[in-house]
KETITOR-499085 format. One record per residue (C-alpha): residue in three letters; x, y, z; residue number from 0. Coordinates in pm, whole numbers, m for minus. Example, Ala and Ser with C-alpha at 12.3 -4.5 7.8 and 13.67 -1.06 7.14 Angstrom:
[node ALA [1230 m450 780] 0];
[node SER [1367 m106 714] 1];
END
This chain:
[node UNK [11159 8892 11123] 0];
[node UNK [11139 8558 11337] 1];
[node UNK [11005 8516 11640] 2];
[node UNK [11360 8548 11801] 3];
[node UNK [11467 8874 11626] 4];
[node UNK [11419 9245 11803] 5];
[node UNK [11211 9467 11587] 6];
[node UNK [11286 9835 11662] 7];
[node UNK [10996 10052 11733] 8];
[node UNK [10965 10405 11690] 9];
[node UNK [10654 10704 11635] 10];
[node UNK [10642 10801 11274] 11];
[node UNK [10555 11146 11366] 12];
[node UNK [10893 11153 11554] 13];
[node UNK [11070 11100 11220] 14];
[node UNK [10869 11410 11146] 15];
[node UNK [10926 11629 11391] 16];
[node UNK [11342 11539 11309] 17];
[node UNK [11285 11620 10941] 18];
[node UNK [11106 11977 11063] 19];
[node UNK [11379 12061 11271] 20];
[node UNK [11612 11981 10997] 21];
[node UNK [11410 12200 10769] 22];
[node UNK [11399 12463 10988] 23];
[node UNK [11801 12507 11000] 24];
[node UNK [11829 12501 10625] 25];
[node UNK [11536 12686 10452] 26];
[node UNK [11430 13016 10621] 27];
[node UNK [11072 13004 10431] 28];
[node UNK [10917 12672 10656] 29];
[node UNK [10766 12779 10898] 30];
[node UNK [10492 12589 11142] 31];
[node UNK [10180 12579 11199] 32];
[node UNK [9951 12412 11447] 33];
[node UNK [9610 12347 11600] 34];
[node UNK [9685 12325 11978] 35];
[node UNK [9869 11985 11948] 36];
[node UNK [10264 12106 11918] 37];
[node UNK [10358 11786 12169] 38];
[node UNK [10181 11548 12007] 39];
[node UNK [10250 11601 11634] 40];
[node UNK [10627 11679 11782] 41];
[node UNK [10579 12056 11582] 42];
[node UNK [10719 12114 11979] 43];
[node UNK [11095 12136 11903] 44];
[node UNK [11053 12304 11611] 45];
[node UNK [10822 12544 11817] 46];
[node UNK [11109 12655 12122] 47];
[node UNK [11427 12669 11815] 48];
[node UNK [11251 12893 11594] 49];
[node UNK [10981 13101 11776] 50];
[node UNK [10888 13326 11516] 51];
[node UNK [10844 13095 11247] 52];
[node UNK [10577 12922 11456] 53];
[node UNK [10192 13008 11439] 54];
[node UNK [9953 12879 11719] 55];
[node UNK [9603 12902 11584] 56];
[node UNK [9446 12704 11875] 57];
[node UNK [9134 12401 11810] 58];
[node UNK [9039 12604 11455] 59];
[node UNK [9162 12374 11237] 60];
[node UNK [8960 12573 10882] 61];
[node UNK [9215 12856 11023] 62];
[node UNK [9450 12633 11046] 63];
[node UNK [9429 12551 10634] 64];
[node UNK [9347 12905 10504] 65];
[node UNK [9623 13099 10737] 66];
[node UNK [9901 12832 10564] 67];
[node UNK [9690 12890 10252] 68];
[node UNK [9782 13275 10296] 69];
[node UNK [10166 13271 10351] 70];
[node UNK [10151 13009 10061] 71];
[node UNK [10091 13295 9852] 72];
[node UNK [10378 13561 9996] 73];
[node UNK [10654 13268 9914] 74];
[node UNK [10643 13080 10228] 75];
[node UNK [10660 12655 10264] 76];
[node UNK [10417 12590 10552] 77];
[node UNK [10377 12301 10736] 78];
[node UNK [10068 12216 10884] 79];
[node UNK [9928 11993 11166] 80];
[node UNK [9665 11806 11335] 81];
[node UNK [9508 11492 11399] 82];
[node UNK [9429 11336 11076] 83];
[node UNK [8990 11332 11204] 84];
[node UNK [9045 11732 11228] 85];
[node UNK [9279 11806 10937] 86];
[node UNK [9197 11699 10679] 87];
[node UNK [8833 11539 10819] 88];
[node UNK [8732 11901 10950] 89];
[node UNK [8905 12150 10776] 90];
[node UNK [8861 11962 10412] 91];
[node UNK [8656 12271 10255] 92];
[node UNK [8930 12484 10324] 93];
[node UNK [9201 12240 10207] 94];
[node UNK [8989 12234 9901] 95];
[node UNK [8931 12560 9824] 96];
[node UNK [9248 12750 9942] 97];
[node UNK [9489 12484 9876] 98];
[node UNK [9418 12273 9667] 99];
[node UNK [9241 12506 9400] 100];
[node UNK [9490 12753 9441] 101];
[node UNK [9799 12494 9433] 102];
[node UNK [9972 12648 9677] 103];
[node UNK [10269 12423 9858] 104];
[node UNK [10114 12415 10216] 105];
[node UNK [10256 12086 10372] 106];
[node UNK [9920 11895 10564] 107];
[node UNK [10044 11675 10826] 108];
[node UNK [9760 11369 10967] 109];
[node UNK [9890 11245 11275] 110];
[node UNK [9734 10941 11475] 111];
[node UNK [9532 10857 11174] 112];
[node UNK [9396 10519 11112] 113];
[node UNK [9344 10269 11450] 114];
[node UNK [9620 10363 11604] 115];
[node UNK [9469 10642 11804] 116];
[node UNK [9270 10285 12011] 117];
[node UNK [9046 10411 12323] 118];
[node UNK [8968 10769 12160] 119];
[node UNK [8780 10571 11955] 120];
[node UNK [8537 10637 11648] 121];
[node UNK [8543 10969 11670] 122];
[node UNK [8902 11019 11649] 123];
[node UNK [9030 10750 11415] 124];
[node UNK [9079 10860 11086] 125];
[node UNK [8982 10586 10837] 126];
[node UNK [8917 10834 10514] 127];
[node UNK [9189 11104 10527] 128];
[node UNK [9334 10920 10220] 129];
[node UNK [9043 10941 10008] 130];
[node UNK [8938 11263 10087] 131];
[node UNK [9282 11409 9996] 132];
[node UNK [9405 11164 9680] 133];
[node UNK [9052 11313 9528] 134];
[node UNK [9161 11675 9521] 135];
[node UNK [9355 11778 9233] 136];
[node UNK [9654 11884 9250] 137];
[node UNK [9720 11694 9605] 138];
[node UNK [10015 11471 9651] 139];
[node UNK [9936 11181 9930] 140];
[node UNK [10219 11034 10098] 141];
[node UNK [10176 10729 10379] 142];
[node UNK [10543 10677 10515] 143];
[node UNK [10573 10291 10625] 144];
[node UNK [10838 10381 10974] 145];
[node UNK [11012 10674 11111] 146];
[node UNK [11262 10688 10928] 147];
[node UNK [11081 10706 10569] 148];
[node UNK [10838 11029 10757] 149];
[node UNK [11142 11181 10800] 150];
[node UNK [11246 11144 10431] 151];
[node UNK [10884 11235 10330] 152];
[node UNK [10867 11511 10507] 153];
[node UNK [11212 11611 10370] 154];
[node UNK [11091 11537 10030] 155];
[node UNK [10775 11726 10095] 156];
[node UNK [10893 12109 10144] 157];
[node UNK [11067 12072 9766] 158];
[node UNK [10827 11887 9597] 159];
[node UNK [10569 12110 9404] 160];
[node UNK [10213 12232 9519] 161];
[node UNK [10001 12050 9835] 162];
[node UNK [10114 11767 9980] 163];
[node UNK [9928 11495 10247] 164];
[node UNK [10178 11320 10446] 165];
[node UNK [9972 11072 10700] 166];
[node UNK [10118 10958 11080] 167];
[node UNK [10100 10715 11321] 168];
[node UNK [10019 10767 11697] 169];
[node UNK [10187 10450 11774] 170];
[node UNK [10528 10346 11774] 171];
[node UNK [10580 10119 11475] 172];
[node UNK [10789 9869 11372] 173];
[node UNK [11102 10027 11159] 174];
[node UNK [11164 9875 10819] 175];
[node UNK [11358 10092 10661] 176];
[node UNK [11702 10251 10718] 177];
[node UNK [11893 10648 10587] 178];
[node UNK [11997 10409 10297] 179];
[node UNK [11662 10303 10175] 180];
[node UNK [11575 10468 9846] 181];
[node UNK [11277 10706 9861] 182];
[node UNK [11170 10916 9612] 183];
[node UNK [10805 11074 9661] 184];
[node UNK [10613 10849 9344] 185];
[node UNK [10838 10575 9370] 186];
[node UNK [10726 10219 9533] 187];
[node UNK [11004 10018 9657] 188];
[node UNK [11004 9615 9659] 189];
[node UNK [11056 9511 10050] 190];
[node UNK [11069 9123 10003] 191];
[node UNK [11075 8895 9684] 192];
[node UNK [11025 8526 9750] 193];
[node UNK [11313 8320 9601] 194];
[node UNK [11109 8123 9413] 195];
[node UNK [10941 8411 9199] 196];
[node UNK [10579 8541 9292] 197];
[node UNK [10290 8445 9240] 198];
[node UNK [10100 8710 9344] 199];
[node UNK [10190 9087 9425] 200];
[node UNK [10088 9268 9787] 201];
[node UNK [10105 9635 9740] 202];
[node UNK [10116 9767 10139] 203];
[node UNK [10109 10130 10289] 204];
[node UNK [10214 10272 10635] 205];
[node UNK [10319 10038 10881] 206];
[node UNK [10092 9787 10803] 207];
[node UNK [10392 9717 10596] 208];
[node UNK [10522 9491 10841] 209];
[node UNK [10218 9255 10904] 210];
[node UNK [10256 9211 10489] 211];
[node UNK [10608 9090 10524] 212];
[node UNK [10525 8864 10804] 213];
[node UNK [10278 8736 10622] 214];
[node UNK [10494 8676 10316] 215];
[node UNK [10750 8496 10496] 216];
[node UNK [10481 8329 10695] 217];
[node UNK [10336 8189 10354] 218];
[node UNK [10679 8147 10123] 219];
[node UNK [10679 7799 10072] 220];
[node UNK [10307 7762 9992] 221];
[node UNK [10239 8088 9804] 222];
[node UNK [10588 8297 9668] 223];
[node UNK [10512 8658 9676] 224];
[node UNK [10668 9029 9629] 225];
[node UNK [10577 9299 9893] 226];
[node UNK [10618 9641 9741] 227];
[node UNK [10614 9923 9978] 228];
[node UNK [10349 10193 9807] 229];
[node UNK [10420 10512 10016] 230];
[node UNK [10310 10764 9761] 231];
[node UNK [9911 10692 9707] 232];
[node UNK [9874 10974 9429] 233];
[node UNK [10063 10983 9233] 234];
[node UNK [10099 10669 9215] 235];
[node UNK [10361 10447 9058] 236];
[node UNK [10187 10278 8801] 237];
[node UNK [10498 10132 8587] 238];
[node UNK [10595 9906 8881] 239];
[node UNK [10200 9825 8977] 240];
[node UNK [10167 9731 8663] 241];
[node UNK [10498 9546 8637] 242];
[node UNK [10398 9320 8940] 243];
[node UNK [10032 9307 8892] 244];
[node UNK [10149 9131 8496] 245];
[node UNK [10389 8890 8606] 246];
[node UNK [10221 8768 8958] 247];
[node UNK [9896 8794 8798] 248];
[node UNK [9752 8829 9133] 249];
[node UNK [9727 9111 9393] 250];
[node UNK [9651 9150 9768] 251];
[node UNK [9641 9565 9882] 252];
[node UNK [9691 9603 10277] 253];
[node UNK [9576 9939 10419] 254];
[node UNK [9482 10075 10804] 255];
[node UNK [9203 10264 10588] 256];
[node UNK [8873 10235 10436] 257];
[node UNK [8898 10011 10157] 258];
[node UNK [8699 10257 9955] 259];
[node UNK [8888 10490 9825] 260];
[node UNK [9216 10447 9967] 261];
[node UNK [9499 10239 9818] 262];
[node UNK [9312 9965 9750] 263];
[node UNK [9074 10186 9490] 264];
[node UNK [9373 10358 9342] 265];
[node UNK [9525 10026 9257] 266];
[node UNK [9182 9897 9138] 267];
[node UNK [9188 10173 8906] 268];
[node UNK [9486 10100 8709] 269];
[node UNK [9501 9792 8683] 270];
[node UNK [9092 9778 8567] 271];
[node UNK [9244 10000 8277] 272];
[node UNK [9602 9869 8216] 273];
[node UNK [9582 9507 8360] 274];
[node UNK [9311 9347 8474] 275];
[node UNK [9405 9082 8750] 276];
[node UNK [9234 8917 9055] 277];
[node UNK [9303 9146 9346] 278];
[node UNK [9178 9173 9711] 279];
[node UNK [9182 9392 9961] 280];
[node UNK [9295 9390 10339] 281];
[node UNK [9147 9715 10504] 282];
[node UNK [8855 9839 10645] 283];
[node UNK [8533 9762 10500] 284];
[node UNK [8297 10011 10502] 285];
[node UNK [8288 10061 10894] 286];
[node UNK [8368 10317 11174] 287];
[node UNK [8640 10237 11429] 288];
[node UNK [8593 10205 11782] 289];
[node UNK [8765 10194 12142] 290];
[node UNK [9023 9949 12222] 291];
[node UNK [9396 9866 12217] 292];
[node UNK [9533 9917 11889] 293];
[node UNK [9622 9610 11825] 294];
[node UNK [9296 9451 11910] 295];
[node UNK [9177 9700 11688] 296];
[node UNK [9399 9558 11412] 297];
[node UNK [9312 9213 11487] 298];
[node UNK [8949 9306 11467] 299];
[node UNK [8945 9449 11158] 300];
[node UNK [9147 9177 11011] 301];
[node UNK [9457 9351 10942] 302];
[node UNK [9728 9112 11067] 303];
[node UNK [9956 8852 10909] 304];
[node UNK [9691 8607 10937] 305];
[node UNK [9416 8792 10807] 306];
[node UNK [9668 8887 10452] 307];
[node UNK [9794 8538 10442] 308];
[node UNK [9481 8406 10404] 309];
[node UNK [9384 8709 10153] 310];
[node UNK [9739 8575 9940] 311];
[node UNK [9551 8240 9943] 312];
[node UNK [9249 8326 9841] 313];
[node UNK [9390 8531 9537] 314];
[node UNK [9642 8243 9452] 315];
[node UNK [9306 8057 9387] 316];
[node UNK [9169 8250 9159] 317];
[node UNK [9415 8283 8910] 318];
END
């Protein structure tokens, strides 16, 4: 991660579309469906290799939810997918009532969520997709960090019981993680641990990952710290919050989402029953996005290396 290395980029929803194909050749039961956007939520390969397992339902994204919803029910594993403003910010009634009160294992797929989506702007960046979905009962939200860990989520996804929320990039991404990295849908994995132990805890999600390890190396020598990669948001994996949150006695949460009831809330909860411990939180505070180059956008709303650097500090100091 210096200046001199090559980070490899790479779409997140491309580790997706991989993981559907792969699906696709060994369960019969997944099949596809989609709101008009096969190319850019890459359900297109999928799509021209297995024909009749695809459904278009066009821009009608409530259809979208309560057709999956439907072959749910006759023993199908449906996969879902839309922008993450239209599904689940448009269709979240019928997420609600057909899928998540009926716990059926429809697959919901949010691609270009969070800034990434830059000049569409306001309208199209989806900055509450994670709250609205780690509310529901019964919903499992997943926010894979790269590529490759999308592909493993999604993987993970069609066997892993009742409705699942896995959110995507538009952008391509720095990739973190490799086919060896663990993942196990509940399970946060530690990315970096200062060598001088840490004193204080960042709990990251999606690929905002990376500007919390740059920051961590950025700040090593004046603040030690542990990054722990937190790709499952509910359920979440409160033994090794917990852990962290005890012996850093400090905590920083980085999300590209409203810090109201994202990660950042989640983690609030916890530890406000199990631990207390000062925390803060590196997201976006209670304000809509708007046109411009993603990462503008990112610097903007404070979510670089910088911007959590200084959060570490601040966090340090109130121990």
């Amino acid at each position: 991660m210096s200046d001199k290395e090559e980070i490899k980029v790479a779409y997140t929803r491309d580790g997706f579309g991989e993981a559907l194909l792969e699906l696709g050749a060994t369960n019969p039961n997944v099949v596809a469906l989609c709101a008009d956007l096969a190319e850019s939520t890459r359900m297109l390969a999928f799509k021209e290799k297995y024909p009749e397992r695809y459904i278009e339902l066009g821009v009608a994204e409530q259809n979208l939810a309560t057709v999956a919803s439907g072959l749910a029910n006759y023993g199908k594993i449906p996969f879902i997918a839309s922008y993450a403003t239209f599904s689940p910010g448009r269709n979240n009634e019928q997420i609600r009532t057909t899928i998540s009160l009926n716990n059926v294992p429809v697959k919901i797929v949010g691609s270009h969520a969070g800034l990434s989506v830059g000049p569409d702007g306001a309208t199209h960046q989806a900055l509450e997709d994670m709250a609205l979905m780690r509310v529901q009962p019964r919903m499992t939200v997943v926010s894979p960090c790269d590529k490759e860990e999308a592909r493993k989520a999604t993987l993970a996804a069609a066997t892993h019981p009742g409705p699942v929320y896995i959110r995507l990039a538009r952008e391509k991404t720095p990739v973190m993680t490799t086919r060896e990295t663990p993942f196990a849908i509940g399970k946060a994995t530690v990315m970096w641990e200062s060598a001088h132990g840490a004193e204080v805890a960042v709990f990251a999600t999606g690929p905002l990952l990376y500007e919390a390890l740059a920051a961590a190396k950025q700040i090593e020598q004046a603040v030690p710290t542990v990054v722990i990669n937190v790709h499952t948001i509910k359920p979440l994996d409160v033994q090794t919050i917990v852990q962290h949150a005890k012996e850093a006695r400090a905590v920083v949460v980085v999300e590209e989402h409203q810090v109201a009831g994202g990660l950042g809330s989640a983690i609030a909860e916890v530890l406000a029953q199990q631990c207390p411990t000062p925390i803060e939180f590196v997201g976006v505070k209670d304000m809509f996005g708007q046109s411009g180059e993603p990462k503008e956008l990112l610097e903007h709303y404070k979510l670089t290396a910088p911007h959590i650097a200084d959060a570490i500090r601040k966090v340090a100091g109130r121990k």
